[in-house]
C-alpha positions as a Markdown table, in Angstrom:
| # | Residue | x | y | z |
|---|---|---|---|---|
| 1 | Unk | 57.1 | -218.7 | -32.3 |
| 2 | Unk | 58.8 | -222.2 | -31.0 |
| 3 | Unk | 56.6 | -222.8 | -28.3 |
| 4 | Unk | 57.6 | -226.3 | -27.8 |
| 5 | Unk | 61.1 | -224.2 | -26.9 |
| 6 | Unk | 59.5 | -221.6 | -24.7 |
| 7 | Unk | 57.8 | -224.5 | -22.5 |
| 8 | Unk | 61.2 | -226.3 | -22.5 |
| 9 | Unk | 62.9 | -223.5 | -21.3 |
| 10 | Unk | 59.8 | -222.6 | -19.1 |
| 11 | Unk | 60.4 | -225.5 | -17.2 |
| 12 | Unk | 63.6 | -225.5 | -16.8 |
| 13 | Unk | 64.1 | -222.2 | -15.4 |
| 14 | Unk | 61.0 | -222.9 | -13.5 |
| 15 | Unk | 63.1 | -225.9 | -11.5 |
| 16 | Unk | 66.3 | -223.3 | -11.3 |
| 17 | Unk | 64.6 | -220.6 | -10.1 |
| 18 | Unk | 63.3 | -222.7 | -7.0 |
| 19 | Unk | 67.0 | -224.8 | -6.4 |
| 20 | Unk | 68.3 | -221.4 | -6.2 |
| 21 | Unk | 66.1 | -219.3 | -4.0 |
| 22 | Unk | 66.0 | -222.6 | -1.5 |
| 23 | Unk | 70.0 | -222.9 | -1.6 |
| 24 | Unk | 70.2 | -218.8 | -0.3 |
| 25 | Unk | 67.1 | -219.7 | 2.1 |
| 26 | Unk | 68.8 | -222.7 | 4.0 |
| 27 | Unk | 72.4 | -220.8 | 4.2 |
| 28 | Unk | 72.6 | -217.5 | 4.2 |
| 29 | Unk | 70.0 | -215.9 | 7.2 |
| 30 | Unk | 72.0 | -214.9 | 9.9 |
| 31 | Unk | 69.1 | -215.4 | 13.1 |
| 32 | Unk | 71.4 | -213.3 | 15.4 |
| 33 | Unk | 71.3 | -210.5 | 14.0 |
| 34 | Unk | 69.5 | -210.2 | 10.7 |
| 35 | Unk | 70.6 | -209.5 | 7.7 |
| 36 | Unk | 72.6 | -212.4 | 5.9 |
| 37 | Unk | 75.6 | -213.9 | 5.1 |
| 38 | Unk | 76.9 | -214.0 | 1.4 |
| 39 | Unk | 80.5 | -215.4 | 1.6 |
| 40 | Unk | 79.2 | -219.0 | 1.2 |
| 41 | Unk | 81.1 | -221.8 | 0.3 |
| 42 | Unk | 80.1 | -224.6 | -2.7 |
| 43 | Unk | 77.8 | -226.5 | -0.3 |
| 44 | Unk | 76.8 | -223.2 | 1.6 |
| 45 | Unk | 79.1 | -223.0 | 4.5 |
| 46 | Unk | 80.3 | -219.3 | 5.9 |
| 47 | Unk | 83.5 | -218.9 | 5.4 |
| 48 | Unk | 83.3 | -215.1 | 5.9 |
| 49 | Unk | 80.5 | -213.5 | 8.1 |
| 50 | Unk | 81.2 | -209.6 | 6.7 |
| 51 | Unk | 77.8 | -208.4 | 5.6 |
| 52 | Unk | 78.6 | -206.5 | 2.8 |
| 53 | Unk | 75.5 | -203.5 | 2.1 |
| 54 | Unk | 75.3 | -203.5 | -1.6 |
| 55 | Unk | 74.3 | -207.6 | -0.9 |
| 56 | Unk | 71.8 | -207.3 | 1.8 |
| 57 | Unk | 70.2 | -204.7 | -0.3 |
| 58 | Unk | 69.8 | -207.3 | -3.5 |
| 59 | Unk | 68.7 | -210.0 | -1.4 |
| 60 | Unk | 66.2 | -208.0 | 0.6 |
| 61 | Unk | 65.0 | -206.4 | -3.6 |
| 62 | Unk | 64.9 | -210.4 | -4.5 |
| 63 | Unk | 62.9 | -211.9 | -1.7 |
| 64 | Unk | 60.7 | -208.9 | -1.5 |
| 65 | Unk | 59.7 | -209.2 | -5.0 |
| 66 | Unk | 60.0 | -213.3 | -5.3 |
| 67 | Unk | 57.4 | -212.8 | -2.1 |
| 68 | Unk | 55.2 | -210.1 | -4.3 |
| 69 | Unk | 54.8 | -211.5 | -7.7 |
| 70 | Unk | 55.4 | -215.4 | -7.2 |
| 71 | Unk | 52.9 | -217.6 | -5.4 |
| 72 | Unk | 55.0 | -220.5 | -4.9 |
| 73 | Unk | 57.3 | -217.8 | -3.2 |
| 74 | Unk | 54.6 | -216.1 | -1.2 |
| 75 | Unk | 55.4 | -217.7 | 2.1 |
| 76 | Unk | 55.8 | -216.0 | 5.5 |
| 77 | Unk | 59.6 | -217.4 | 5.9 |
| 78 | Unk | 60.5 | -215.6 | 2.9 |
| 79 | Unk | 58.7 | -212.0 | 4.2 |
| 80 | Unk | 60.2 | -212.5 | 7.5 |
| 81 | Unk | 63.6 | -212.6 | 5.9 |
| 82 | Unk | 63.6 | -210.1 | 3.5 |
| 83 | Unk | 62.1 | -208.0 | 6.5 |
| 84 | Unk | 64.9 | -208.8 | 8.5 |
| 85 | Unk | 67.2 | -207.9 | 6.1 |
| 86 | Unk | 65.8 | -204.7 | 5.2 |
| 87 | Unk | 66.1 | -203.8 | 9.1 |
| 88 | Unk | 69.3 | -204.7 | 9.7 |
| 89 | Unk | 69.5 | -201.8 | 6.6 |
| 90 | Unk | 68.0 | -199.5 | 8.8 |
| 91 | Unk | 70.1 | -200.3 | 11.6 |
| 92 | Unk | 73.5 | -200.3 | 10.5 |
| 93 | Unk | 73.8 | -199.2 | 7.0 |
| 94 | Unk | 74.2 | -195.7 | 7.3 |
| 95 | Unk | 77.6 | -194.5 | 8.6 |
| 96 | Unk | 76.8 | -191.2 | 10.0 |
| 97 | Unk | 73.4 | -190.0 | 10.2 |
| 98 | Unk | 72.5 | -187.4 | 9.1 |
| 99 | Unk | 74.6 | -188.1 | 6.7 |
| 100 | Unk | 73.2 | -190.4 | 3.8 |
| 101 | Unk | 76.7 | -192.5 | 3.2 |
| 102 | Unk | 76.1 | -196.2 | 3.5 |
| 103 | Unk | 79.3 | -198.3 | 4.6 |
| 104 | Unk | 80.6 | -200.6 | 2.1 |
| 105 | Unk | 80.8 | -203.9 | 4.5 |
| 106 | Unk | 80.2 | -204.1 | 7.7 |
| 107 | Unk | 80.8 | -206.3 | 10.6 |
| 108 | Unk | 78.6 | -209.1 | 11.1 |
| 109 | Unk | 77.0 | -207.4 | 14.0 |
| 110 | Unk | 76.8 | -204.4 | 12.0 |
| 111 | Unk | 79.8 | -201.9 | 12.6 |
| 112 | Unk | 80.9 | -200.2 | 9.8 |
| 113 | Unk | 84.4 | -201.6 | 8.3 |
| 114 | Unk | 85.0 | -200.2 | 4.8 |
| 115 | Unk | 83.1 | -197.0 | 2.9 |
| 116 | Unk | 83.4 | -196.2 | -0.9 |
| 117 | Unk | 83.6 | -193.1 | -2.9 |
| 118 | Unk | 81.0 | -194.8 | -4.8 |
| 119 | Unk | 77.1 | -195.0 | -5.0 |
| 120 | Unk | 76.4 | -198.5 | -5.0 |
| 121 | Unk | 76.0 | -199.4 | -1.7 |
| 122 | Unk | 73.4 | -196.4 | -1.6 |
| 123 | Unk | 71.3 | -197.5 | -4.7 |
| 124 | Unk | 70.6 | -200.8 | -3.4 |
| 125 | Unk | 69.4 | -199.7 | -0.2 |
| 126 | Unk | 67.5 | -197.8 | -2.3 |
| 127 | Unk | 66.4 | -200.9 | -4.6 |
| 128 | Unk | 65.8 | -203.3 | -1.5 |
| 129 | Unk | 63.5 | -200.8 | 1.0 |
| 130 | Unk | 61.5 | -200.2 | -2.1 |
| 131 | Unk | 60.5 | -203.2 | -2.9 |
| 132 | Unk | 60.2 | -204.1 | 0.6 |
| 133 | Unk | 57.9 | -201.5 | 1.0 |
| 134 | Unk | 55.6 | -203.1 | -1.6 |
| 135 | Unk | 55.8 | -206.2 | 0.0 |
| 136 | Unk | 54.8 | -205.0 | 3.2 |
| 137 | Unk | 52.9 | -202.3 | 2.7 |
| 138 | Unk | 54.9 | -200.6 | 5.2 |
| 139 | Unk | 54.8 | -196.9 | 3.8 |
| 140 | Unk | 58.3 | -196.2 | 6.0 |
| 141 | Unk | 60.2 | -198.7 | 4.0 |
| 142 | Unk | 59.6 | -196.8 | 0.8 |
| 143 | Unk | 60.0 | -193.4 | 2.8 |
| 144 | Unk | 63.3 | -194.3 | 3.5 |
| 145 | Unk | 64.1 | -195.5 | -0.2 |
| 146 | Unk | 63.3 | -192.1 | -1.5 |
| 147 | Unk | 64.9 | -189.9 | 1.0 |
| 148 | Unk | 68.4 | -191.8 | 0.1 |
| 149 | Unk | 67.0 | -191.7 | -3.8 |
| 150 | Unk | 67.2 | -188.0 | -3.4 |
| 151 | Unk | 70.5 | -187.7 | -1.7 |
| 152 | Unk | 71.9 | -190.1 | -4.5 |
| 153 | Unk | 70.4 | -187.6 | -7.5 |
| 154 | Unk | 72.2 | -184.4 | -5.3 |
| 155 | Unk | 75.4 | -186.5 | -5.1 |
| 156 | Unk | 75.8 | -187.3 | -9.0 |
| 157 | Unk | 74.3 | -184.4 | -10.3 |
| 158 | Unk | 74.7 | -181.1 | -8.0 |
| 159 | Unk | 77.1 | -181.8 | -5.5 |
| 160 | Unk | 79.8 | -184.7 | -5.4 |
| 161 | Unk | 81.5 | -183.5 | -2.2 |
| 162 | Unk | 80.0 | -186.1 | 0.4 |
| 163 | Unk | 81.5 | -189.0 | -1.2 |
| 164 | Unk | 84.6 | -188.0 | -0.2 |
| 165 | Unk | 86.6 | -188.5 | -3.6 |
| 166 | Unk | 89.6 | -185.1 | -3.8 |
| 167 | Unk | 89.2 | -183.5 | -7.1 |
| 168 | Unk | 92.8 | -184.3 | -8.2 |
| 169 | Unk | 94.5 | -182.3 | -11.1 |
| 170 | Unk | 95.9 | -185.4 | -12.6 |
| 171 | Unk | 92.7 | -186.9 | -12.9 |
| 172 | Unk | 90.6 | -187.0 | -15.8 |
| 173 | Unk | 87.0 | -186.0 | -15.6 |
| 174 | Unk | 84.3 | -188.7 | -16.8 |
| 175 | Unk | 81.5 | -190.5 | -17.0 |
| 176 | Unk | 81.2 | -194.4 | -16.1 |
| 177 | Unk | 78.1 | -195.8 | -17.4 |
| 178 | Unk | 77.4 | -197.7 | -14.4 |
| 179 | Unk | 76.1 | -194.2 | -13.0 |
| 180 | Unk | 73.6 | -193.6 | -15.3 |
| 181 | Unk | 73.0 | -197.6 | -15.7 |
| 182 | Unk | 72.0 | -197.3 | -11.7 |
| 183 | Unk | 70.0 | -193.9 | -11.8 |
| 184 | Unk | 67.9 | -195.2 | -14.8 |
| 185 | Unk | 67.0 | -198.7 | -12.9 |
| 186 | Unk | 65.9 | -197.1 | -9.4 |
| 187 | Unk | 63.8 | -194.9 | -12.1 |
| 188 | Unk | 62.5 | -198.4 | -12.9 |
| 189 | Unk | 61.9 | -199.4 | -10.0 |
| 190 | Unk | 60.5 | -196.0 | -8.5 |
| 191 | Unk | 57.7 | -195.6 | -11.2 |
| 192 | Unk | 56.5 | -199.2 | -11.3 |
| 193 | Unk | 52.6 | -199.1 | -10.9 |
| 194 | Unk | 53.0 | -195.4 | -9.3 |
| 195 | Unk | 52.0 | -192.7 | -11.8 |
| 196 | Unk | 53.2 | -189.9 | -9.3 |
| 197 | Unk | 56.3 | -191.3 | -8.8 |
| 198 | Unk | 56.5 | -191.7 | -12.4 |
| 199 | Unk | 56.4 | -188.0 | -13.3 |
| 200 | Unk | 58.2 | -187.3 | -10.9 |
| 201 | Unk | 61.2 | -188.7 | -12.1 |
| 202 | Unk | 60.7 | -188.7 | -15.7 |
| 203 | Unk | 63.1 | -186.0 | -16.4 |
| 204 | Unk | 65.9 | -188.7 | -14.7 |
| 205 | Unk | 64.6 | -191.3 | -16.5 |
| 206 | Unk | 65.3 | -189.4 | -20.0 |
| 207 | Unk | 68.6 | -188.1 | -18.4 |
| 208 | Unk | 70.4 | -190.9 | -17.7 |
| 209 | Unk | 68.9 | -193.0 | -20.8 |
| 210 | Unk | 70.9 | -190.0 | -22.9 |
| 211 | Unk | 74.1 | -190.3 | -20.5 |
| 212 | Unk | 74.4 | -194.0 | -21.8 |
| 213 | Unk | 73.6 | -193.3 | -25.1 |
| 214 | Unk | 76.7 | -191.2 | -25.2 |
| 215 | Unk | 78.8 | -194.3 | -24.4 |
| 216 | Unk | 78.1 | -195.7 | -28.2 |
| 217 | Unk | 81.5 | -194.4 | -29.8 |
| 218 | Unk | 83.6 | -195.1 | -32.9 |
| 219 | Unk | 80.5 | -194.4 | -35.6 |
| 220 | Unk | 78.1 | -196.8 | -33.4 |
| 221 | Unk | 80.3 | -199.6 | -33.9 |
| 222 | Unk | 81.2 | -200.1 | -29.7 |
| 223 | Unk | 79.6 | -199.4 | -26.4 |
| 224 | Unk | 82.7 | -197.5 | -24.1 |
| 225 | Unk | 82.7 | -198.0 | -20.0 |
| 226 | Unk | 84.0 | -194.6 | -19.9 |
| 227 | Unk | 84.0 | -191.4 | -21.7 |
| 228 | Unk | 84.6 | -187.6 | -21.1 |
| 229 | Unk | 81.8 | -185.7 | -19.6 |
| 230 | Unk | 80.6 | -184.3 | -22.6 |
| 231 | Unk | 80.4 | -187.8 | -24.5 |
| 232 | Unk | 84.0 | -187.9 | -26.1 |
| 233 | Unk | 86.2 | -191.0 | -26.3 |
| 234 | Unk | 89.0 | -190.8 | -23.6 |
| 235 | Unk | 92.8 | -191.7 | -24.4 |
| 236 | Unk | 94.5 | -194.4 | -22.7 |
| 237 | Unk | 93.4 | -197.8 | -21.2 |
| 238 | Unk | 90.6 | -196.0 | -19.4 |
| 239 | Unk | 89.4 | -195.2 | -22.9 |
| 240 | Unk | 89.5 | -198.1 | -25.0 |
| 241 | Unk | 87.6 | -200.4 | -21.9 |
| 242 | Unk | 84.4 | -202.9 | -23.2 |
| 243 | Unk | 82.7 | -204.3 | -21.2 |
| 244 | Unk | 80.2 | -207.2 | -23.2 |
| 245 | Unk | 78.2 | -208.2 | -20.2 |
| 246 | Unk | 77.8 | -204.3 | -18.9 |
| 247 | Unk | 76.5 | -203.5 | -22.5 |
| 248 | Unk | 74.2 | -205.6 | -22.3 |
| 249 | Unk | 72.7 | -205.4 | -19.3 |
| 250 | Unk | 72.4 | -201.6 | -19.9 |
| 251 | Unk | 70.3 | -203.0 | -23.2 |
| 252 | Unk | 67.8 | -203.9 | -21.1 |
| 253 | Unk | 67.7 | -201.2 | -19.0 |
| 254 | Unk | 67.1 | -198.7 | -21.8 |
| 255 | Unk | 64.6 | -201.0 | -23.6 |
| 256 | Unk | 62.6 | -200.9 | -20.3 |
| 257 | Unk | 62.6 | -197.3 | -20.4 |
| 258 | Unk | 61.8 | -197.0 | -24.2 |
| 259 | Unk | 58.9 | -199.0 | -23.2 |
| 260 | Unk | 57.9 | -197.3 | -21.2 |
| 261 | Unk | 58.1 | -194.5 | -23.5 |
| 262 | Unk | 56.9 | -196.4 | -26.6 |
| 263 | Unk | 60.3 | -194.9 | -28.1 |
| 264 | Unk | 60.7 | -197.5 | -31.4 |
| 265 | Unk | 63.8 | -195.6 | -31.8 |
| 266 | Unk | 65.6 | -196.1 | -28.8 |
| 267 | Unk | 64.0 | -199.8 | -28.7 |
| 268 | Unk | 66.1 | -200.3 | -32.0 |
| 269 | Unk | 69.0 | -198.6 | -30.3 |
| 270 | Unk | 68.8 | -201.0 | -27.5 |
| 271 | Unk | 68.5 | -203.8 | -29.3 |
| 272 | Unk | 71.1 | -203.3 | -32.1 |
| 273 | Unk | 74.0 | -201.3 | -30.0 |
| 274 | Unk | 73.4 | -202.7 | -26.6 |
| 275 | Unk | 72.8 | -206.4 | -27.1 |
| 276 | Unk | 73.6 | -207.8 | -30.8 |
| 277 | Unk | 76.6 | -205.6 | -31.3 |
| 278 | Unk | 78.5 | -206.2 | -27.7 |
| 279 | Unk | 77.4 | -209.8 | -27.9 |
| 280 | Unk | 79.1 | -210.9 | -31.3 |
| 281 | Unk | 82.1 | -208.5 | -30.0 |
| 282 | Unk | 82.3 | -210.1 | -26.4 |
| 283 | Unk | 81.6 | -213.7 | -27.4 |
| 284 | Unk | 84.5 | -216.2 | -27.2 |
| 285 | Unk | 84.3 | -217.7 | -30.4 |
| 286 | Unk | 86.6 | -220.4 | -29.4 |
| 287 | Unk | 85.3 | -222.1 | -25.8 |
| 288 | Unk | 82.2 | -219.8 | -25.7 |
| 289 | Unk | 81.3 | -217.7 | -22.9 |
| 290 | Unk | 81.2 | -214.2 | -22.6 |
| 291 | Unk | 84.6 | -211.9 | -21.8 |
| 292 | Unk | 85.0 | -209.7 | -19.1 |
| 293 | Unk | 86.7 | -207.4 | -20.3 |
| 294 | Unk | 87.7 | -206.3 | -23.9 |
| 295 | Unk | 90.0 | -203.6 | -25.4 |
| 296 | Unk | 88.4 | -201.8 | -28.6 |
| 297 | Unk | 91.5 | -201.5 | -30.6 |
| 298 | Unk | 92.2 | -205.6 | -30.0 |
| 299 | Unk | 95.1 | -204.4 | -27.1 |
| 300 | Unk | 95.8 | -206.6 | -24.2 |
| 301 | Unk | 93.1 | -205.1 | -21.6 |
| 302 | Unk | 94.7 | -204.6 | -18.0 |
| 303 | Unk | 92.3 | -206.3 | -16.2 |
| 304 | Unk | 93.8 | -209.6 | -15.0 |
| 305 | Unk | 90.8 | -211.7 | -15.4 |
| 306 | Unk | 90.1 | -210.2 | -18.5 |
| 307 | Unk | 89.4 | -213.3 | -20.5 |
| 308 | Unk | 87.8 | -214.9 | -17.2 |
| 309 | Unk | 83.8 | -216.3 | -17.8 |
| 310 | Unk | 81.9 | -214.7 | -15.2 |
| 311 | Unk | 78.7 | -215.0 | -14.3 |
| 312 | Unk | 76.4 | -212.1 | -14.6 |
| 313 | Unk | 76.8 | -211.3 | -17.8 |
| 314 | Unk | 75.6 | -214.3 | -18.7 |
| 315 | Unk | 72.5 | -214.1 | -16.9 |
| 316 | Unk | 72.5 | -210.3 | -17.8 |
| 317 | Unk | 72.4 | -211.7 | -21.8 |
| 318 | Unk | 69.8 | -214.2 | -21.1 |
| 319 | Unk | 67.0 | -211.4 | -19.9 |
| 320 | Unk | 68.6 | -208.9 | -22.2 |
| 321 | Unk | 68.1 | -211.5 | -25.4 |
| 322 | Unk | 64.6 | -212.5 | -24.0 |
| 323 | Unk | 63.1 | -209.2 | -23.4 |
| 324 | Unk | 64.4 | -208.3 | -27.1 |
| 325 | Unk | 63.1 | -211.1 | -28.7 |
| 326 | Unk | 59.2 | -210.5 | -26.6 |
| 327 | Unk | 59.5 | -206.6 | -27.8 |
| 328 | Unk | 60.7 | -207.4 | -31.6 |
| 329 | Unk | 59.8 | -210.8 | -32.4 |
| 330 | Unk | 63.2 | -210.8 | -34.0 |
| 331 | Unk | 64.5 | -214.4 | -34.3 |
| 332 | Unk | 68.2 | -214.0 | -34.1 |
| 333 | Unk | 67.2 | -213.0 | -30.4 |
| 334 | Unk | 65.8 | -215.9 | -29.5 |
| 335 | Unk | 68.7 | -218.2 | -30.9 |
| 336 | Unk | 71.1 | -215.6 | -29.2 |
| 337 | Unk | 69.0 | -216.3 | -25.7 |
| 338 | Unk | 69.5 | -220.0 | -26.6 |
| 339 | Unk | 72.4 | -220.2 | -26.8 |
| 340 | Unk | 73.5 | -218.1 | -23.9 |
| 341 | Unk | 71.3 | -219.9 | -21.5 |
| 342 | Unk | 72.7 | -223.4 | -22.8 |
| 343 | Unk | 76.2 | -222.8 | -22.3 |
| 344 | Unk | 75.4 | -220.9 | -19.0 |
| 345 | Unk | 73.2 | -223.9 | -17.6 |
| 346 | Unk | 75.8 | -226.4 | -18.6 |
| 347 | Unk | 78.9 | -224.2 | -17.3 |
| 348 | Unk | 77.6 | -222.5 | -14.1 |
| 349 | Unk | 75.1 | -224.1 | -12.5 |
| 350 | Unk | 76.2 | -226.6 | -9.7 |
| 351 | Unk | 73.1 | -228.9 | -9.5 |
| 352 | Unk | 73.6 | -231.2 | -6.5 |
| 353 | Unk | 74.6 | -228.7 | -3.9 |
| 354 | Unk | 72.8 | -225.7 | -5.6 |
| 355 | Unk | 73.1 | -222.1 | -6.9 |
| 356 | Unk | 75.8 | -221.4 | -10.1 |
| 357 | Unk | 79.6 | -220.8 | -9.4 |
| 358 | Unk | 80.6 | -217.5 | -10.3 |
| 359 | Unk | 84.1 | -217.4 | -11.8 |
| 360 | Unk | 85.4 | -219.4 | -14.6 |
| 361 | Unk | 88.8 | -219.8 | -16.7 |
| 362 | Unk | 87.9 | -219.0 | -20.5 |
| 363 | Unk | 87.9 | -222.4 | -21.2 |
| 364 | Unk | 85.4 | -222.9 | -19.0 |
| 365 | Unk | 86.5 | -224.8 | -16.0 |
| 366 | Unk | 85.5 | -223.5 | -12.3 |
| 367 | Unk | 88.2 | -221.2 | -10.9 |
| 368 | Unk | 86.4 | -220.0 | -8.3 |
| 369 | Unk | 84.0 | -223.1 | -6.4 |
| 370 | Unk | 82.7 | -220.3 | -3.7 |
| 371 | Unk | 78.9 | -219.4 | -4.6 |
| 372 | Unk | 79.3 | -215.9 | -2.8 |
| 373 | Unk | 81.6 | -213.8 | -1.8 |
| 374 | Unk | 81.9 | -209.9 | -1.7 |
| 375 | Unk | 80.8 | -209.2 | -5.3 |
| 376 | Unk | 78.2 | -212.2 | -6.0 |
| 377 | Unk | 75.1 | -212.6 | -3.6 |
| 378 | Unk | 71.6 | -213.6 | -4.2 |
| 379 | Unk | 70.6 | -211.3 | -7.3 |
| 380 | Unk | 72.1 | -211.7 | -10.6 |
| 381 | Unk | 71.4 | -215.5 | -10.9 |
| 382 | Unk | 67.4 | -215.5 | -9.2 |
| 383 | Unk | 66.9 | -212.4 | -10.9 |
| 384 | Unk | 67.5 | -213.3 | -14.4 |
| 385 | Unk | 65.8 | -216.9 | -13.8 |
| 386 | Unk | 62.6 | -214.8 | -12.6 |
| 387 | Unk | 62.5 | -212.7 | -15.1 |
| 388 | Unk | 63.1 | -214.7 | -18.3 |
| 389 | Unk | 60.2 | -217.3 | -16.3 |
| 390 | Unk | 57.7 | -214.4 | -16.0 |
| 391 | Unk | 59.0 | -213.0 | -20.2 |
| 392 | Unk | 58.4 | -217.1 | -20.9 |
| 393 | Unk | 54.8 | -217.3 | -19.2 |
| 394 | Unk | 53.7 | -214.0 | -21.0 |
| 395 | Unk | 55.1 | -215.5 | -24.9 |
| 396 | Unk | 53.5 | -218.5 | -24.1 |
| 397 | Unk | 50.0 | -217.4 | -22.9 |
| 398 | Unk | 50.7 | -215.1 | -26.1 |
| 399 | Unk | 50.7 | -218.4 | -28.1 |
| 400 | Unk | 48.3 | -220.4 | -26.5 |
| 401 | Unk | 46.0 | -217.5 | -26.9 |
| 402 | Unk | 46.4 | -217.4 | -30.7 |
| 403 | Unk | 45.7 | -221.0 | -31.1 |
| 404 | Unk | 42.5 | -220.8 | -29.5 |
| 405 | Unk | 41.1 | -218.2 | -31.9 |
């Protein structure tokens, strides 16, 4: 291994990791009324105080587990916030109790404004009161995360009626990987370090591996978004839909699991379909980057910021690559990280105010100077830079190790 690379990297992710968490910790806590704010400008103003659920979940996951597993991060500010966030949850998520629905956005004091025929909002509520839980020890936190995990597994499996999406004749059935992509990493997150848990949802763990298997089409050579319910390619638009970033996010996902379940197979799988294959497909060979979105046949996609740099599949690609490359030892994995993370450090990240812009034109240039908004909050970007730090310690304790014997 090029350790000399690893401790570059190391340290530089290191530094990130820290300008990044502080530029979410000085902006974004709303001391009213808990919770936080995620529509922040380049410098960190509000410039939109709707609180939108799928967000204040993330950030409530990140600071619980930044306050968990890092001891530079293990500081009562960062509890308290992530606590506050995860009551705010409690408060206001829900639209309806009984009723498991979670709003989509909400008003800053916390009245509901927008709901989705979706899941999202639900699984990282989910995600967030988990790892609260953990950091807590608060047994209610994690209570809460499983009673929603349950109504979640009913909604995508038994019974679809309470998200309120008509079962129109026009409309053709299928399966979106991001279903299975979410089921599989609240299965992740469930089992960690709990062996009941574990068991308990092993049988969801294998299924929703299989459902994204079923998205590798056209004799293994692409990953589809979408296919029928029974793992066909669809017609149309619908059909044809890549997704490089989504791939490989969901390569990491599934290697996780085949770790899990020392499956070489499915860690070859992972690696080979879910990473390499959507990477060289996805990459823009002329400015660089990553595409949003791709057509298989080489059509036009519909999306309008198709050909738009964005930035979580970049981070998505740096974990993804790095994880690969600690499971495999396989080189071209650890060029393909270097490479990511080089043009994604040089193209996204804003050093002087903080955090990374999100949007960019394909050749590069900010498009978008906002640092949140409705889609981006504080996940994608902390999250990769703590995992590829704690995937960089563990190669190079590996290597230090070794040298000593």
């Amino acid at each position: 291994m090029d350790s000399q690379r690893l401790q570059r990297w190391q340290q530089r992710i290191s530094l990130e990791l820290e300008a990044v968490v502080n530029f979410w910790l000085r902006h974004s806590h709303d001391e009213k009324y808990g919770g936080f704010f995620t529509c922040l400008g380049q410098n960190g103003h509000v410039y939109d105080d709707l609180k939108y659920v799928w967000l204040q979940g993330r950030q409530v996951w990140m600071y619980s587990r930044l306050y968990r597993t890092v001891p530079k991060f293990h500081r009562p500010e960062v509890l308290q916030a992530a606590q506050a966030g995860g009551e705010f949850l409690l408060r206001h998520a829900r639209v309806a109790p009984p009723s498991q629905k979670c709003a989509f956005v909400l008003t800053r004091d916390g009245h509901p404004v927008k709901i989705q025929r979706t899941i999202f909002s639900e699984c990282f509520y989910v995600l967030g009161l988990d790892e609260l839980g953990r950091a807590t020890g608060e047994v209610r936190y994690q209570e809460e995360a499983l009673k929603m995990m349950e109504a979640i597994v009913r909604w995508v499996r038994e019974d679809p009626s309470e998200l309120g999406r008509p079962q129109l004749t026009g409309a053709t059935p299928h399966d979106a990987m991001a279903v299975p992509m979410m089921l599989l990493n609240l299965v992740d997150q469930l089992s960690e370090g709990d062996a009941k848990m574990a068991s308990r949802f092993a049988e969801l763990g294998s299924w929703s591996a299989q459902r994204i298997l079923l998205h590798v089409q056209r004799n293994g050579t692409a990953v589809l978004e979408n296919v029928s319910e029974d793992g066909r390619e669809l017609p149309g638009c619908m059909g044809r839909q890549q997704n490089p970033g989504h791939a490989i996010e969901a390569g990491w996902f599934l290697l996780r699991h085949a770790q899990r379940q020392r499956d070489s197979a499915l860690v070859s799988q992972a690696v080979e379909k879910f990473m390499k294959q959507p990477f060289h497909s996805g990459w823009d060979p002329e400015h660089g980057g990553l595409f949003a979105f791709q057509d298989v046949d080489g059509l036009c996609p519909t999306q309008l910021e198709w050909r738009m740099k964005l930035w979580w599949p970049h981070t998505e690609a740096m974990v993804a690559f790095l994880m690969g490359f600690a499971e495999t030892r396989d080189p071209e994995l650890l060029e393909l990280f270097d490479k990511v993370a080089e043009y994604t450090f040089a193209k996204f990240r804003d050093p002087e105010p903080g955090e990374w812009f999100g949007y960019l034109t394909q050749e590069g240039s900010v498009a978008l100077s906002i640092k949140g908004g409705p889609f981006k909050g504080c996940f994608h970007v902390p999250r990769a830079l703590h995992m590829c730090k704690e995937i960089l310690d563990s190669l190079i304790m590996e290597v230090k190790s070794i040298n000593q014997e």
